[in-house]
C-alpha positions as a Markdown table, in Angstrom:
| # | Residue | x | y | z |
|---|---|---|---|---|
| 1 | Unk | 83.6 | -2.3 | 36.7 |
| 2 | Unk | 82.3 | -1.6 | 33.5 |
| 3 | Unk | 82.7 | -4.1 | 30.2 |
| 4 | Unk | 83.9 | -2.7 | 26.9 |
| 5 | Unk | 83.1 | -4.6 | 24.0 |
| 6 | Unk | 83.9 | -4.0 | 20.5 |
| 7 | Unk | 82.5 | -4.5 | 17.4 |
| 8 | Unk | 83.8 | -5.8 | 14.0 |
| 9 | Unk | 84.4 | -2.8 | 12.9 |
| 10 | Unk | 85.8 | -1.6 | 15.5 |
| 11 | Unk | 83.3 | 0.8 | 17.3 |
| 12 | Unk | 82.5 | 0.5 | 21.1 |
| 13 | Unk | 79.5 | -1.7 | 21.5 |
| 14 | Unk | 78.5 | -0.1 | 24.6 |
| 15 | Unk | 77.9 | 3.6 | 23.6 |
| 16 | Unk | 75.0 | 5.4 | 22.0 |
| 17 | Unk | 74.8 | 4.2 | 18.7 |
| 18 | Unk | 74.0 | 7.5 | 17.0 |
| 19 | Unk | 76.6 | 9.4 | 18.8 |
| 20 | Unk | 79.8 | 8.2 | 15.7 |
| 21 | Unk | 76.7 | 9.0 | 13.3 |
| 22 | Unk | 76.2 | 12.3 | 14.1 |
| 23 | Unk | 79.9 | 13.0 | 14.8 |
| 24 | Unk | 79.7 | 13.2 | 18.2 |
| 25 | Unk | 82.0 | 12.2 | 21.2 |
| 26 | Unk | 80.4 | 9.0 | 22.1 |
| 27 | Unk | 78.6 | 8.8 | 25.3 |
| 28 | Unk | 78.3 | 5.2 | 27.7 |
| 29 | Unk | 75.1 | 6.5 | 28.5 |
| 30 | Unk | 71.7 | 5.1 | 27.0 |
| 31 | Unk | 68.3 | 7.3 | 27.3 |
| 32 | Unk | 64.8 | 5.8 | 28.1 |
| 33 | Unk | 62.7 | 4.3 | 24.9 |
| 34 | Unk | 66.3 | 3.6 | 23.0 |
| 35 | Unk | 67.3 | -0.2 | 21.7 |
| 36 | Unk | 68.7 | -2.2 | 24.7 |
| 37 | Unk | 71.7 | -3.4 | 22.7 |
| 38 | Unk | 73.1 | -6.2 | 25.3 |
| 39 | Unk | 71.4 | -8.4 | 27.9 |
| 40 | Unk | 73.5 | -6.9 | 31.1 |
| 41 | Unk | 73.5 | -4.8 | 34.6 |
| 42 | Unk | 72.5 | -1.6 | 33.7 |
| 43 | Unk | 73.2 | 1.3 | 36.8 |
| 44 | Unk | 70.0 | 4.2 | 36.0 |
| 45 | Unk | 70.4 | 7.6 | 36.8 |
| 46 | Unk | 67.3 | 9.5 | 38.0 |
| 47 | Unk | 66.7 | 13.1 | 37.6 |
| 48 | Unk | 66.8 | 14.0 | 41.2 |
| 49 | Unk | 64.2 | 12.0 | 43.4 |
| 50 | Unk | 66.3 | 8.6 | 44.1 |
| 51 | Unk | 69.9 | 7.4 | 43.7 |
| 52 | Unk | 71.3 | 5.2 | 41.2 |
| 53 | Unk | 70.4 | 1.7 | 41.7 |
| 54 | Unk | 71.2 | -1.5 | 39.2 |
| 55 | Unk | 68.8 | -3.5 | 36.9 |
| 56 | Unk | 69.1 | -6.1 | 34.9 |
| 57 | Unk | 67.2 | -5.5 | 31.4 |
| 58 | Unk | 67.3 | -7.8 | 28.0 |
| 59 | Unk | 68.6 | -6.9 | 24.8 |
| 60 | Unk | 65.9 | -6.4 | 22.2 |
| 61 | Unk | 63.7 | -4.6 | 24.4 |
| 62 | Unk | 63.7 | -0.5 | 24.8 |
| 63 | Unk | 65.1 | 1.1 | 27.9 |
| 64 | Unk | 62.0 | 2.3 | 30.2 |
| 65 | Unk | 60.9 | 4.9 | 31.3 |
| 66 | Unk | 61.3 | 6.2 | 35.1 |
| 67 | Unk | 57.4 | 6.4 | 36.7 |
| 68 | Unk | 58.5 | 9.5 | 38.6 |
| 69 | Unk | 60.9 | 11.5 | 36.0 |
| 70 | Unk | 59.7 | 9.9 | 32.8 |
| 71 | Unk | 62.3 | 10.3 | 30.5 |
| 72 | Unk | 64.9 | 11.9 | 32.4 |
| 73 | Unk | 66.6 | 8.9 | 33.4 |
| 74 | Unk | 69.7 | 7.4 | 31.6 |
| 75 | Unk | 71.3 | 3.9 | 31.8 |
| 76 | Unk | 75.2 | 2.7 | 31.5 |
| 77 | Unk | 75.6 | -0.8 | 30.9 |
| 78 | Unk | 78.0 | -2.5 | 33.8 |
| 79 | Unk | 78.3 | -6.1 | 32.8 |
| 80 | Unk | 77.0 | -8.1 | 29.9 |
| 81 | Unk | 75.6 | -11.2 | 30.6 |
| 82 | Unk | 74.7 | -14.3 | 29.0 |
| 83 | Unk | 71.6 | -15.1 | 27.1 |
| 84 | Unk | 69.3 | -15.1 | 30.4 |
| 85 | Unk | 66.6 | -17.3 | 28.1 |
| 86 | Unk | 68.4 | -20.2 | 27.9 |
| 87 | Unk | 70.2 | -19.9 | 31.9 |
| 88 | Unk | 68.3 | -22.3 | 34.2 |
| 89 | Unk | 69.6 | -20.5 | 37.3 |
| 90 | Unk | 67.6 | -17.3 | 35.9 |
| 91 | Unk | 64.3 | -17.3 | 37.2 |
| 92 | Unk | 61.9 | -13.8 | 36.6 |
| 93 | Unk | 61.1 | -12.5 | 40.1 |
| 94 | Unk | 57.6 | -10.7 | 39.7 |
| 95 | Unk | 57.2 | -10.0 | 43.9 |
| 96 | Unk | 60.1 | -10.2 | 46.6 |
| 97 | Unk | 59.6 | -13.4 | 48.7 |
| 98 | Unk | 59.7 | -12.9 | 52.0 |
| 99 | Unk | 60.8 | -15.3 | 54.5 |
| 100 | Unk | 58.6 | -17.6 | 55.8 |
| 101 | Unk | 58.3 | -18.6 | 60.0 |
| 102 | Unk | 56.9 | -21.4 | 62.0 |
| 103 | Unk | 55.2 | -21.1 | 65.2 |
| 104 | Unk | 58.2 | -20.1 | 67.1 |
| 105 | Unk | 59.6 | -17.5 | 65.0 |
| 106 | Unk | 62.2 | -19.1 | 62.8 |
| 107 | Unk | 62.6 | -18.9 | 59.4 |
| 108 | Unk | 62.0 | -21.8 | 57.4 |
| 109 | Unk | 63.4 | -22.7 | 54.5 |
């Protein structure tokens, strides 16, 4: 379900900001290297070597490129969320943890 926010004046916060400029239909879609306008869930599009999948990425920062088709990717923002900076639940997760086992197999918390 995707969020739709709007601005003061009116405009849809959550399409290409240069689209109204340049009198164009406005798109949802955000390319690699633009602003990341709102902390949220963004689902990428690659060019052709993997289905979508969703990320979270931080307003402030620029959309990134895709390793395998550069900038041929494109984001759509799915859900805002709050200010991850100041959410103790948020924690950055650098490498996926696996579960650990004791000596007879079990996973232990």
């Amino acid at each position: 379900m995707s969020i739709r926010k709007k601005t003061r004046a009116g405009e849809d916060a959550n399409q290409h900001p240069d689209a109204q400029s340049k009198g164009q239909t406005p798109s949802p879609y955000f390319r690699a290297s633009d602003a990341i306008p709102h902390t949220g869930v963004y689902r990428v599009f690659h060019a052709e070597h993997r289905v979508s999948h969703e990320v979270i990425l931080k307003a402030g920062e620029n959309f990134p490129r895709c390793e395998k088709c550069q900038n041929d990717v494109h984001f759509e923002l799915l859900k805002g969320v709050s200010d991850i900076e100041t959410d103790r639940d948020f924690i950055y997760v650098y490498e996926i943890p696996h579960p650990r086992r004791d000596g007879n197999g079990k996973i232990v918390a």
